[in-house]
Jmol script that loads the backbone (N, CA, C; Angstrom):
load data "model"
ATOM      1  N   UNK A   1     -10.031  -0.568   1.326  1.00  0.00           N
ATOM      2  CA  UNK A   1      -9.247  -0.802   2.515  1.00  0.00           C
ATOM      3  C   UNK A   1      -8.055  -1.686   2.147  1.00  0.00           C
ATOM      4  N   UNK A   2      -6.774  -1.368   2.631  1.00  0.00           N
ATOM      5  CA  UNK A   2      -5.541  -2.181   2.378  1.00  0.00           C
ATOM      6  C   UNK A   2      -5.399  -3.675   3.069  1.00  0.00           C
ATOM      7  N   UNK A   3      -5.368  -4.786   2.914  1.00  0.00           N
ATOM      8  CA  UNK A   3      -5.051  -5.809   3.076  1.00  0.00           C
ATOM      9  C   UNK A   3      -3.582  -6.059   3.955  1.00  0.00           C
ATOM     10  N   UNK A   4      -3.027  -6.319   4.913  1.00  0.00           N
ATOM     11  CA  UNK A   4      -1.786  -6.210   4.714  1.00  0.00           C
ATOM     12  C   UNK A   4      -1.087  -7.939   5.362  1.00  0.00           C
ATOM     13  N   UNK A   5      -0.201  -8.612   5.357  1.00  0.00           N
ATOM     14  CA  UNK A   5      -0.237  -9.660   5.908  1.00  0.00           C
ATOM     15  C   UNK A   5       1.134  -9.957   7.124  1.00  0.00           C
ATOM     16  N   UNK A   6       0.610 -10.506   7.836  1.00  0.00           N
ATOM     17  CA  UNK A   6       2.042 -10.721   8.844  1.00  0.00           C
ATOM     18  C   UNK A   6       2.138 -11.751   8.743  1.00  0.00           C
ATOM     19  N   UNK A   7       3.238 -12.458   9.144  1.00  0.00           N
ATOM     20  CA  UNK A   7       4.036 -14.139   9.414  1.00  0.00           C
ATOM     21  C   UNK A   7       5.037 -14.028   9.584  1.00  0.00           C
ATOM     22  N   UNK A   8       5.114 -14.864  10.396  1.00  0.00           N
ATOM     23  CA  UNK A   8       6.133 -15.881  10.998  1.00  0.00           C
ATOM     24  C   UNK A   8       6.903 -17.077  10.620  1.00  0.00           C
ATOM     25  N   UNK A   9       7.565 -17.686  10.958  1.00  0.00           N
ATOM     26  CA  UNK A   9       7.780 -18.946  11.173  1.00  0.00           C
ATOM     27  C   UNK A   9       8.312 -19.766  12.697  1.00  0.00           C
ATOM     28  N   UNK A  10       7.344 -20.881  12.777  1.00  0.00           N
ATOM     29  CA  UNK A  10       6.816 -21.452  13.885  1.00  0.00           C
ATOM     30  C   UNK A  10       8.167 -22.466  14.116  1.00  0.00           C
ATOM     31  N   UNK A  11       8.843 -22.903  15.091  1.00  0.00           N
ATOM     32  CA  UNK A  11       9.917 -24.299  15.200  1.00  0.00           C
ATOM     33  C   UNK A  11       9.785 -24.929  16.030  1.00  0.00           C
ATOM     34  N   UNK A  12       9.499 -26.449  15.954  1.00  0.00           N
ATOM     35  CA  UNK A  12       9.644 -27.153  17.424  1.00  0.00           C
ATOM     36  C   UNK A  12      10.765 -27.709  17.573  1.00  0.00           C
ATOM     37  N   UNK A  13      11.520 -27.054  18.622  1.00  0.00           N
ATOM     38  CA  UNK A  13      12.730 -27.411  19.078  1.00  0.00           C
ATOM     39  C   UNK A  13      12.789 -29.099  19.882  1.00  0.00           C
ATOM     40  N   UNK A  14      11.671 -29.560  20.042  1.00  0.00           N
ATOM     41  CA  UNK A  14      11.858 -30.813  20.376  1.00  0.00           C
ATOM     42  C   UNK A  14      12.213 -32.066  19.834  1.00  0.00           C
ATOM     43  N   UNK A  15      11.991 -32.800  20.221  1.00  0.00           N
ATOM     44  CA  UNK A  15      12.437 -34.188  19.745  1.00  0.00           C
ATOM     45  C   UNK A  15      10.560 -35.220  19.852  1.00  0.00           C
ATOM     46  N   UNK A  16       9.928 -34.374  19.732  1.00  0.00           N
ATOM     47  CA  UNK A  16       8.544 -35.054  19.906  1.00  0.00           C
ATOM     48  C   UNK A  16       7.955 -34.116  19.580  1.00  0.00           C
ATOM     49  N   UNK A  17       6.623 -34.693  19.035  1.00  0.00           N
ATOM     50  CA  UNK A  17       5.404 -33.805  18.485  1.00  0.00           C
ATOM     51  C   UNK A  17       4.715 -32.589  19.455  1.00  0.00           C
ATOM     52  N   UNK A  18       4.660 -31.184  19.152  1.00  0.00           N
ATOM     53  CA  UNK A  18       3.955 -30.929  20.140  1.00  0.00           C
ATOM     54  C   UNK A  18       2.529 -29.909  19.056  1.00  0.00           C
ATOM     55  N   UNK A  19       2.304 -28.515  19.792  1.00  0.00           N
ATOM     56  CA  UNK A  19       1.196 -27.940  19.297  1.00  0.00           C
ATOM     57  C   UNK A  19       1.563 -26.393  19.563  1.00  0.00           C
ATOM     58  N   UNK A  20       1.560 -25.563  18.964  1.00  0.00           N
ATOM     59  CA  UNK A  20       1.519 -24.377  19.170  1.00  0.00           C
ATOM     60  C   UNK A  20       0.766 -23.231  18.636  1.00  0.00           C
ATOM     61  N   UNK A  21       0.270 -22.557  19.841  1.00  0.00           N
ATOM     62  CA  UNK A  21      -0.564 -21.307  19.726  1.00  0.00           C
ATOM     63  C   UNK A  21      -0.035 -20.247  19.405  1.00  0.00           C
ATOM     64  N   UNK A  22      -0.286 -19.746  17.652  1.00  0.00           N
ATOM     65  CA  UNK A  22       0.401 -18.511  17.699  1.00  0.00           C
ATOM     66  C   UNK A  22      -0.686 -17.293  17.252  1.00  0.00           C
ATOM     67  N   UNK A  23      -0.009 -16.422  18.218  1.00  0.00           N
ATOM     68  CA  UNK A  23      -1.017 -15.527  18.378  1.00  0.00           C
ATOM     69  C   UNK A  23      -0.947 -14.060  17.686  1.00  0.00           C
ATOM     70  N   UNK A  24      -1.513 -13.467  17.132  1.00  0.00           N
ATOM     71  CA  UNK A  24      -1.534 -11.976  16.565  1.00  0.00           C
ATOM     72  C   UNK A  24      -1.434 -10.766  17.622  1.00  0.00           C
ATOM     73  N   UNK A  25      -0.640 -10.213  17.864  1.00  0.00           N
ATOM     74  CA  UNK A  25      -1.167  -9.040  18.673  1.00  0.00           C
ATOM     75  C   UNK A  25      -0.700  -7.847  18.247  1.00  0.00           C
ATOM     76  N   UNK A  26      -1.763  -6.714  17.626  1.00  0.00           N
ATOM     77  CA  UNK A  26      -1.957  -5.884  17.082  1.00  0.00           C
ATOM     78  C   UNK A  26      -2.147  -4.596  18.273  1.00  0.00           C
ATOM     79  N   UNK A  27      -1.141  -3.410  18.316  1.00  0.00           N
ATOM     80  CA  UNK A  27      -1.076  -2.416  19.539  1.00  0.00           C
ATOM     81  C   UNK A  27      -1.462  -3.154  20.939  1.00  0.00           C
ATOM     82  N   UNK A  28      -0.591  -4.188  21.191  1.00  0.00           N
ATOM     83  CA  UNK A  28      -1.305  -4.742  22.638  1.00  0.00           C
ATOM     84  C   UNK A  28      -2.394  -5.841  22.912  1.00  0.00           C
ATOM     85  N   UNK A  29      -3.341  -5.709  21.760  1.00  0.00           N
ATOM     86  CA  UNK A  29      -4.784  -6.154  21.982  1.00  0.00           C
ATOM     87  C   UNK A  29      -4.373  -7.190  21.376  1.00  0.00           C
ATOM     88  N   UNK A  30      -5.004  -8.315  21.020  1.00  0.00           N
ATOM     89  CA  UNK A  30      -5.016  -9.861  20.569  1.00  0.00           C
ATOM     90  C   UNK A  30      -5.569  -9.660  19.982  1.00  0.00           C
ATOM     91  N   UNK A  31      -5.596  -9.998  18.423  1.00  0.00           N
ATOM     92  CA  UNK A  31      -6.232  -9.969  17.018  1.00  0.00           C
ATOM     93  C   UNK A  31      -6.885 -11.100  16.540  1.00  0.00           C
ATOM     94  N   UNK A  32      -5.997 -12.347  16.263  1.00  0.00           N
ATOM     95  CA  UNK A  32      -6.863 -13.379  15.826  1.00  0.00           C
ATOM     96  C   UNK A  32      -5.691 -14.510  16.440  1.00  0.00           C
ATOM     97  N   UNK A  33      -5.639 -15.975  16.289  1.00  0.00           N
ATOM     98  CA  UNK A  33      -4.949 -17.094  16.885  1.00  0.00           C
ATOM     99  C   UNK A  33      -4.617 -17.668  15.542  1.00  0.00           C
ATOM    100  N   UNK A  34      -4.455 -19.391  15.891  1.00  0.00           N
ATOM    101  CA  UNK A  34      -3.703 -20.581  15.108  1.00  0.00           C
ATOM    102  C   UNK A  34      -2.778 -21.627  15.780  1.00  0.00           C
ATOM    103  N   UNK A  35      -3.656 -22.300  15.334  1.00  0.00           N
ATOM    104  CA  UNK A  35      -2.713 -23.759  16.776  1.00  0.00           C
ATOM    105  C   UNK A  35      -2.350 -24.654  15.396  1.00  0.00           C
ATOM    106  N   UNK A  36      -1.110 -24.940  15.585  1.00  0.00           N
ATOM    107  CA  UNK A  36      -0.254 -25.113  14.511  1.00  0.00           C
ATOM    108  C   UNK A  36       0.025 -26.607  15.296  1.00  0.00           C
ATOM    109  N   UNK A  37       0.322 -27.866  14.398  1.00  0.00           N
ATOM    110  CA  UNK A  37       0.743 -29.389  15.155  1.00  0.00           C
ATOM    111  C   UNK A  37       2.114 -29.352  14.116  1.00  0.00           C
ATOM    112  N   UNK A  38       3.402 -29.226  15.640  1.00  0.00           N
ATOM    113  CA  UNK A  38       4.631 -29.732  14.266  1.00  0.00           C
ATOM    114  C   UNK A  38       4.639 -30.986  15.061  1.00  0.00           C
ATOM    115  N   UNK A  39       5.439 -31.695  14.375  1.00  0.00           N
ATOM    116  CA  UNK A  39       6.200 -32.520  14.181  1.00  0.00           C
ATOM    117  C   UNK A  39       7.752 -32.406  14.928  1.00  0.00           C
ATOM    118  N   UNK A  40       8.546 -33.633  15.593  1.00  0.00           N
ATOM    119  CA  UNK A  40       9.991 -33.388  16.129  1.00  0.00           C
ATOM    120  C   UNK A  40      10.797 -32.316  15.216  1.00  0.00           C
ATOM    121  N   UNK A  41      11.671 -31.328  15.477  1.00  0.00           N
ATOM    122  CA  UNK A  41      12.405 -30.470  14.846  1.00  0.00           C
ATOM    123  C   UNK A  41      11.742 -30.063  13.510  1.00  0.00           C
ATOM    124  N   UNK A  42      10.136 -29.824  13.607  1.00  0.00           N
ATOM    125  CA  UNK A  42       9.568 -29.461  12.276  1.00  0.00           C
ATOM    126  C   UNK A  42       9.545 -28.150  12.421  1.00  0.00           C
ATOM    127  N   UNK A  43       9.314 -27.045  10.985  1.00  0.00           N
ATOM    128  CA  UNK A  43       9.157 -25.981  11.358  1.00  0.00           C
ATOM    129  C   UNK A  43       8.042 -25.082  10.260  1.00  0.00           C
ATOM    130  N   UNK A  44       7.278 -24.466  10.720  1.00  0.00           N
ATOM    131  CA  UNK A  44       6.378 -24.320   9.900  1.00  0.00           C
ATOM    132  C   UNK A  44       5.568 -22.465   9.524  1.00  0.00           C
ATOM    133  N   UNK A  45       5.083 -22.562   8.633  1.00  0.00           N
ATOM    134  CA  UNK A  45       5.019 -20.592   8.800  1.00  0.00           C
ATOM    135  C   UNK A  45       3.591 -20.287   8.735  1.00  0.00           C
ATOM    136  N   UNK A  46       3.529 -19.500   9.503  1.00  0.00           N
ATOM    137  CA  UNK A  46       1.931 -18.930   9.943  1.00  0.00           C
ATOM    138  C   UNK A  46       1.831 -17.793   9.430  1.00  0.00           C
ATOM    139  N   UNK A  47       0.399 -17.488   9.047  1.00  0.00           N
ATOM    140  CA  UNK A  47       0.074 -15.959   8.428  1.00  0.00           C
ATOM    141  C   UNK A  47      -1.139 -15.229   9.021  1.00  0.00           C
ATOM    142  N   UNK A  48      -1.195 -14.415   9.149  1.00  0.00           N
ATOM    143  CA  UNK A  48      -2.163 -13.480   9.275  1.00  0.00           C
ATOM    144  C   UNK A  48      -2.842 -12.167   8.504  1.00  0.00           C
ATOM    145  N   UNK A  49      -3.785 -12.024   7.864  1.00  0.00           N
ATOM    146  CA  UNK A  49      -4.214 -11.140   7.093  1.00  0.00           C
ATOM    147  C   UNK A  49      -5.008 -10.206   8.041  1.00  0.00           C
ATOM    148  N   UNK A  50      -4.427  -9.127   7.776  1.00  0.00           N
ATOM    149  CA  UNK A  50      -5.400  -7.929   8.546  1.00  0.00           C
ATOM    150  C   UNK A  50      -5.907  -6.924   7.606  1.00  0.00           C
ATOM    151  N   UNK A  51      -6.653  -5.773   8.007  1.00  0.00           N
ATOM    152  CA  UNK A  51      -7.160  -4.818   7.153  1.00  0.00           C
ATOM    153  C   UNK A  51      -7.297  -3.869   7.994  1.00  0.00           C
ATOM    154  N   UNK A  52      -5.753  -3.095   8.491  1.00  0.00           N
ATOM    155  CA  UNK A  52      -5.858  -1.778   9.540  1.00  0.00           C
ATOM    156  C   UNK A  52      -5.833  -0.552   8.677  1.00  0.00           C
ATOM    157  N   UNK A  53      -6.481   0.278   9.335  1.00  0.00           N
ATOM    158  CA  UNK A  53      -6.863   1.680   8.490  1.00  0.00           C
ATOM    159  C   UNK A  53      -5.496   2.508   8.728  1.00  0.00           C
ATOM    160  N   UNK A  54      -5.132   3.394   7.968  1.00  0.00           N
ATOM    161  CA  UNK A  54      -4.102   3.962   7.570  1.00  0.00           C
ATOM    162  C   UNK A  54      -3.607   4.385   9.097  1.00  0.00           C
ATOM    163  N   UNK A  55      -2.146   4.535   9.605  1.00  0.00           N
ATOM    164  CA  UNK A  55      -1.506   4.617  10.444  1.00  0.00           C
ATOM    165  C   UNK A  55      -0.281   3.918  10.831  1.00  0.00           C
ATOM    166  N   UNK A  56      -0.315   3.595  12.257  1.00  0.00           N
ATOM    167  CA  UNK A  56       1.180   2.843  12.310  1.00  0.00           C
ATOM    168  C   UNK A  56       0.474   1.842  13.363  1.00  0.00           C
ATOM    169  N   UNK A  57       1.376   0.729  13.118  1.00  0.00           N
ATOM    170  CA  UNK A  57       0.876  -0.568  14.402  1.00  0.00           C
ATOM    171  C   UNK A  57       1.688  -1.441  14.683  1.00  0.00           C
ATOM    172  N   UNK A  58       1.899  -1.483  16.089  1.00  0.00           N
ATOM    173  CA  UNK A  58       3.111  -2.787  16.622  1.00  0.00           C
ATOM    174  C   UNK A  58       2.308  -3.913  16.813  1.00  0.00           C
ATOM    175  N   UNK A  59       2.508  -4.189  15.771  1.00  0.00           N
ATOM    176  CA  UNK A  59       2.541  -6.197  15.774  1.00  0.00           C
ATOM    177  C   UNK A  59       3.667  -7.215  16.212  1.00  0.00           C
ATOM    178  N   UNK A  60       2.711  -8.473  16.459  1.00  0.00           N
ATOM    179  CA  UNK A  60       3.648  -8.794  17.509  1.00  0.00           C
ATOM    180  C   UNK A  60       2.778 -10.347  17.450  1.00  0.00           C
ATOM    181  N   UNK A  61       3.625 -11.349  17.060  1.00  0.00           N
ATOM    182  CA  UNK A  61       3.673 -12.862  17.675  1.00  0.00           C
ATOM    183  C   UNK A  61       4.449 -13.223  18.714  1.00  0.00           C
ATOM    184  N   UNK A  62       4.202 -13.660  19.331  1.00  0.00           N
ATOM    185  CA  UNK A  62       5.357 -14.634  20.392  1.00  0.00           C
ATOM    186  C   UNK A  62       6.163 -13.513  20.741  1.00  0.00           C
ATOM    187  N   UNK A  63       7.484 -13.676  20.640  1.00  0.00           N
ATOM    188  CA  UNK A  63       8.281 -12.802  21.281  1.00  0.00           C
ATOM    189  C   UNK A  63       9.145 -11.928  19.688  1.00  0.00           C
ATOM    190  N   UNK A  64       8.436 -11.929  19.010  1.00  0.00           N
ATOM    191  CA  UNK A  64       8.641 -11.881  17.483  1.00  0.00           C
ATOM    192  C   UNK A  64       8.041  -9.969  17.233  1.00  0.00           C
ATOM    193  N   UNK A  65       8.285  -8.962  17.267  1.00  0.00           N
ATOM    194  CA  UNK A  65       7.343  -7.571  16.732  1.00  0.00           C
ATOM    195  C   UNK A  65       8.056  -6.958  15.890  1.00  0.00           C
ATOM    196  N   UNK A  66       7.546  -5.894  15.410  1.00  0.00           N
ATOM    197  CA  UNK A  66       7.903  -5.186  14.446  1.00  0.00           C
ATOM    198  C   UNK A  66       6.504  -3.940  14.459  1.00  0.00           C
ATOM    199  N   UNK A  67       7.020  -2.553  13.685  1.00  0.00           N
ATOM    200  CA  UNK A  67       6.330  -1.585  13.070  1.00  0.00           C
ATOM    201  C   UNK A  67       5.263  -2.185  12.314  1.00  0.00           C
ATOM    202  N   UNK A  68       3.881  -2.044  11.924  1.00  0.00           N
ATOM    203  CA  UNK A  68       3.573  -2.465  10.720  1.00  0.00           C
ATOM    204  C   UNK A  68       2.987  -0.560   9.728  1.00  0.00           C
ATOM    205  N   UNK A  69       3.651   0.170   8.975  1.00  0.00           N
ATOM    206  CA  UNK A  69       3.214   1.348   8.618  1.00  0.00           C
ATOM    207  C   UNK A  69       2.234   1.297   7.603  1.00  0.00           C
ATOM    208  N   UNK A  70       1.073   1.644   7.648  1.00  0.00           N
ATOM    209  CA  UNK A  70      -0.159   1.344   6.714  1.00  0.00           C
ATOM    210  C   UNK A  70      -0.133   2.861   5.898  1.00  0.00           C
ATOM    211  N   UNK A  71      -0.656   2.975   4.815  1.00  0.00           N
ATOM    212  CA  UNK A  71      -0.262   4.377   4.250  1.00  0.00           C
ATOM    213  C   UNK A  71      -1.371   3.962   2.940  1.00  0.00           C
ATOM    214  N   UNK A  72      -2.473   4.820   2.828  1.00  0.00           N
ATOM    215  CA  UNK A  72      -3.339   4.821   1.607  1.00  0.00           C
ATOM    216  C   UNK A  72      -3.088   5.111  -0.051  1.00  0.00           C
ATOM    217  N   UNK A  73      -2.250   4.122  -0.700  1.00  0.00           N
ATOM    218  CA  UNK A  73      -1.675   4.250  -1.609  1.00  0.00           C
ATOM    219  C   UNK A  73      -2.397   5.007  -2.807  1.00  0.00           C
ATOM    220  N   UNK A  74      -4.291   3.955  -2.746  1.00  0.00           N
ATOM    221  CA  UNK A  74      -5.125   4.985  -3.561  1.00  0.00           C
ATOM    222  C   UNK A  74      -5.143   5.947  -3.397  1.00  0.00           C
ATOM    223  N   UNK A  75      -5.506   6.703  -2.030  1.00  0.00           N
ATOM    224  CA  UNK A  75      -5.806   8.454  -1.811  1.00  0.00           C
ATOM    225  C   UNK A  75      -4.314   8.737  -2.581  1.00  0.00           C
ATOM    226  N   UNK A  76      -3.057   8.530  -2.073  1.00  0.00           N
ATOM    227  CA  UNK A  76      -1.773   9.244  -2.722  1.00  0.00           C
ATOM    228  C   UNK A  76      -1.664   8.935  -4.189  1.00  0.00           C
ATOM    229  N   UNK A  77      -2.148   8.113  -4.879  1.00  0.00           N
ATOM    230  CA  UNK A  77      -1.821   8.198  -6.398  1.00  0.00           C
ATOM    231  C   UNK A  77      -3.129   8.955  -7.053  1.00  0.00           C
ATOM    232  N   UNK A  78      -4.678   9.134  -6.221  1.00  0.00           N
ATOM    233  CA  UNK A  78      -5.493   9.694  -6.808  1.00  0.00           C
ATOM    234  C   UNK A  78      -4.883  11.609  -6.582  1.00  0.00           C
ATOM    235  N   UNK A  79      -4.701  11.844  -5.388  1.00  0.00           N
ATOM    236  CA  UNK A  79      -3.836  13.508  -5.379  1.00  0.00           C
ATOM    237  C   UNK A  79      -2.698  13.549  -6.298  1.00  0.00           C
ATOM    238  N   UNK A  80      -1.787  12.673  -6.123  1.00  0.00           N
ATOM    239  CA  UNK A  80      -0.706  12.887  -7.244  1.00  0.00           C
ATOM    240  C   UNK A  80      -1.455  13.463  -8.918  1.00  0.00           C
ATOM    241  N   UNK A  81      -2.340  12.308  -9.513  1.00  0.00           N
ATOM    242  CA  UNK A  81      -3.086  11.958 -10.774  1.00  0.00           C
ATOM    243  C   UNK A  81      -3.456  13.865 -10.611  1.00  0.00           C
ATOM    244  N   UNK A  82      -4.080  14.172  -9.536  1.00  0.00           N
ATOM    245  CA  UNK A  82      -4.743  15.710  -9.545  1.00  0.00           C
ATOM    246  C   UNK A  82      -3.654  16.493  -9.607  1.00  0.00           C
ATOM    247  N   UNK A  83      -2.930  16.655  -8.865  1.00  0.00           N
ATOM    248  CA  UNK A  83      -2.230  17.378  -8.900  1.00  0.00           C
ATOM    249  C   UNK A  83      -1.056  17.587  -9.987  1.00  0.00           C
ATOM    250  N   UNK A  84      -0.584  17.009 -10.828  1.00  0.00           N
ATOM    251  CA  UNK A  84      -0.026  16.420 -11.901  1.00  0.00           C
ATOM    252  C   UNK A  84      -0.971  17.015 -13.266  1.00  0.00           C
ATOM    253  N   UNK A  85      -2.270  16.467 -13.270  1.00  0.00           N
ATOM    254  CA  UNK A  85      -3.125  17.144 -14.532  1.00  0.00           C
ATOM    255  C   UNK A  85      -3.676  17.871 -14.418  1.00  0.00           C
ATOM    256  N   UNK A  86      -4.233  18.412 -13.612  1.00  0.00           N
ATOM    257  CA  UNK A  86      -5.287  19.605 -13.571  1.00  0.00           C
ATOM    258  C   UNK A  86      -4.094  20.755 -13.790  1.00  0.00           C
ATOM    259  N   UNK A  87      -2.821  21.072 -13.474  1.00  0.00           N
ATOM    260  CA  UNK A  87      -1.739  22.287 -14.292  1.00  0.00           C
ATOM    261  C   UNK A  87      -1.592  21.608 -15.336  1.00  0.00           C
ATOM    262  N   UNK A  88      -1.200  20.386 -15.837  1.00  0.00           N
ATOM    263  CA  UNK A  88      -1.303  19.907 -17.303  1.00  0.00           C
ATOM    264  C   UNK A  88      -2.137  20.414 -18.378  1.00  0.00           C
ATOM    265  N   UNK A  89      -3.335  20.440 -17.783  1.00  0.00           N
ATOM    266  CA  UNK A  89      -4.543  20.756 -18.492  1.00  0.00           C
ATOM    267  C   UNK A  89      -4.409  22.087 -18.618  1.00  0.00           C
ATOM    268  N   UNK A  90      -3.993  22.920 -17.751  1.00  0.00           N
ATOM    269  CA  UNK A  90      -4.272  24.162 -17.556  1.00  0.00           C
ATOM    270  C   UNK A  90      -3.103  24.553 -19.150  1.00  0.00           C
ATOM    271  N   UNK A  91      -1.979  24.177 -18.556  1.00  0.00           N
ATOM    272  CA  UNK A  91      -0.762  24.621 -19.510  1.00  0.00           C
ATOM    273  C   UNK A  91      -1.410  23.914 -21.301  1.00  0.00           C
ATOM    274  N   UNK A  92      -1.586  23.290 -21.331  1.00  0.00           N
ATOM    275  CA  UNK A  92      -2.417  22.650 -22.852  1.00  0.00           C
ATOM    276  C   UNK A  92      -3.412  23.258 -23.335  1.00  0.00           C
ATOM    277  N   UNK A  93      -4.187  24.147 -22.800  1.00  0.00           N
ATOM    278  CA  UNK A  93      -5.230  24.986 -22.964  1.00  0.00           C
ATOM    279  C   UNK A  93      -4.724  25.793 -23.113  1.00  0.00           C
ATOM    280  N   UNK A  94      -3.830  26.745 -22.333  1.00  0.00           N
ATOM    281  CA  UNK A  94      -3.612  28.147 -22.774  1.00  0.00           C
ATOM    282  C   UNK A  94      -2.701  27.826 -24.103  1.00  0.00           C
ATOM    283  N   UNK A  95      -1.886  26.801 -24.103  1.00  0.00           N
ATOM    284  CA  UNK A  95      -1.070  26.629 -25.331  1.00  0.00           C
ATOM    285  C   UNK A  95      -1.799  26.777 -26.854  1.00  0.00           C
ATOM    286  N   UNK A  96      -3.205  25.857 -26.401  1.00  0.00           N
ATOM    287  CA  UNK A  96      -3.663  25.858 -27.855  1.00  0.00           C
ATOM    288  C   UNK A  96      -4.675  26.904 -27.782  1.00  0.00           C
ATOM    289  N   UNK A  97      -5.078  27.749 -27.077  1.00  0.00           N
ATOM    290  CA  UNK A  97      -5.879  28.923 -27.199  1.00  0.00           C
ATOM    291  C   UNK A  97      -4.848  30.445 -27.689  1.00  0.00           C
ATOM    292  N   UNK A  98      -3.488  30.191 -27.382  1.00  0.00           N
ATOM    293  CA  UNK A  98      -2.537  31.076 -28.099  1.00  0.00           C
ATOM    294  C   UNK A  98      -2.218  30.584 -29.657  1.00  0.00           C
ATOM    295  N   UNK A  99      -2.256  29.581 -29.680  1.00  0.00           N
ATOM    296  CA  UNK A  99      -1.674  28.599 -31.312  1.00  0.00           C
ATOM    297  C   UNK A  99      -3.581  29.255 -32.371  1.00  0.00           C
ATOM    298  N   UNK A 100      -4.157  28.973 -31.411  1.00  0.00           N
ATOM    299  CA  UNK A 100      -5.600  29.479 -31.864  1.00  0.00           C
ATOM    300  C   UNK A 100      -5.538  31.073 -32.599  1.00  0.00           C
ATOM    301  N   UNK A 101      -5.023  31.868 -31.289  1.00  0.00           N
ATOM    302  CA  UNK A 101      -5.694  32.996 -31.526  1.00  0.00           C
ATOM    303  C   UNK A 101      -4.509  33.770 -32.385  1.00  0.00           C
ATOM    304  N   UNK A 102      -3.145  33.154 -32.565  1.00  0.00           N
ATOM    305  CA  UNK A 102      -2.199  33.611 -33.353  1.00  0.00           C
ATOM    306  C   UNK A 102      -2.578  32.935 -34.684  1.00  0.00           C
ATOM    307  N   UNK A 103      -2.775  31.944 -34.903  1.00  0.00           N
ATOM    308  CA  UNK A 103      -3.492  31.604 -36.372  1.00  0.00           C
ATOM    309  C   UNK A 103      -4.602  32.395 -36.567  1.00  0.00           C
ATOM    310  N   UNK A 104      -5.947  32.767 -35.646  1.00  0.00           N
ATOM    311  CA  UNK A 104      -6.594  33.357 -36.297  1.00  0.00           C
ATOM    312  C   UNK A 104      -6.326  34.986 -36.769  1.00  0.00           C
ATOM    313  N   UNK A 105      -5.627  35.476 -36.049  1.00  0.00           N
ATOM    314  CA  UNK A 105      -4.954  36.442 -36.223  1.00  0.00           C
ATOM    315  C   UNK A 105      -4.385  37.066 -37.553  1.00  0.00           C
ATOM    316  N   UNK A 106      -3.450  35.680 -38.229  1.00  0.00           N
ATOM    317  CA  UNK A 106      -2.918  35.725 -39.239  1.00  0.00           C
ATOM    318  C   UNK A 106      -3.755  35.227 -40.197  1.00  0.00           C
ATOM    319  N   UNK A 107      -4.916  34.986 -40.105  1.00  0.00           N
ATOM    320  CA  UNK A 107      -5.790  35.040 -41.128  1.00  0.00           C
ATOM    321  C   UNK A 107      -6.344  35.857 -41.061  1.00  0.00           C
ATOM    322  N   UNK A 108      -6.563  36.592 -39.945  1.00  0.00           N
ATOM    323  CA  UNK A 108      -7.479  38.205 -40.729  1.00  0.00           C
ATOM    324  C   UNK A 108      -6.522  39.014 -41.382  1.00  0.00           C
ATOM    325  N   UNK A 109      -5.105  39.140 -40.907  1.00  0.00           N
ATOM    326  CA  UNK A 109      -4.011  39.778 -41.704  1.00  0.00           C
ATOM    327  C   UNK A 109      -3.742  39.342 -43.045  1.00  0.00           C
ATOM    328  N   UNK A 110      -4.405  38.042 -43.299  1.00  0.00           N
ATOM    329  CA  UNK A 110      -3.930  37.400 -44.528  1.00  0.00           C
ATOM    330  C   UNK A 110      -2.037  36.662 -44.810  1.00  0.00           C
ATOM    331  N   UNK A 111      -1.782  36.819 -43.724  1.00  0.00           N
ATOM    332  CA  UNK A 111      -0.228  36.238 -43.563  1.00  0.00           C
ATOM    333  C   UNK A 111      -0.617  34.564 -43.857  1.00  0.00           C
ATOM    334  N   UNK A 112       0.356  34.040 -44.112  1.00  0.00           N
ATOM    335  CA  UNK A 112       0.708  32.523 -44.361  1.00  0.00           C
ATOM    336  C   UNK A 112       1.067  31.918 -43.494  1.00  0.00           C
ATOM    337  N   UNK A 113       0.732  30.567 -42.932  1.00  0.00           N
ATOM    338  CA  UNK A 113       1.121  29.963 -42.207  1.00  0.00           C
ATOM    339  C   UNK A 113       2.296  29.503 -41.726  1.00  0.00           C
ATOM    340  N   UNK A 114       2.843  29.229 -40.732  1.00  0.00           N
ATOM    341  CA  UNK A 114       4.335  28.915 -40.311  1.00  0.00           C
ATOM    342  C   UNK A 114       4.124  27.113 -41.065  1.00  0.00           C
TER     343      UNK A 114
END
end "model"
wireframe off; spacefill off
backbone 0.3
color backbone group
């Protein structure tokens, strides 16, 4: 399963300490929290680790969203790997089963090798 991470960065526009709740929201639904303590004009960055199964998802802190596009990199490099060698293989086999059967050829004729 893919890992993927979101963040932010958090600012307190004040002039005094305050606390803020920042929240994950994944298609709508509320995912996980984080109550963050800044400091006057401090500013600070929050993360979130998720593990959504392949698709698309609007994430979303505060007034903060974006796309997040999840896409199974293993499944696509294990089809590529197939699809890529298994004609590899194919073309390398018939190559050396012709290199084969033309050498043996020229030894029952008694011809000399290239």
């Amino acid at each position: 399963m893919v890992r993927e991470q979101v963040a932010a960065t958090v600012s307190n526009l004040l002039d005094e300490n305050a606390e803020y709740v920042a929240v994950l929201w994944v298609n709508g639904a509320m995912n996980s929290s984080e109550t963050l303590a800044l400091g006057p004009k401090e500013s600070s960055n929050v993360s979130f680790e998720i593990s959504p199964e392949e698709g698309s998802y609007e994430v979303r802190i505060d007034r903060l969203s974006g796309i997040l596009s999840v896409s199974s990199q293993e499944g696509a490099s294990f089809v590529w790997w197939l699809t890529i060698s298994i004609p590899l293989f194919a073309v390398l086999n018939a190559s050396f089963f012709f290199v084969w059967r033309r050498r043996k050829r020229r030894r029952e004729l008694g011809v000399a090798f290239d």
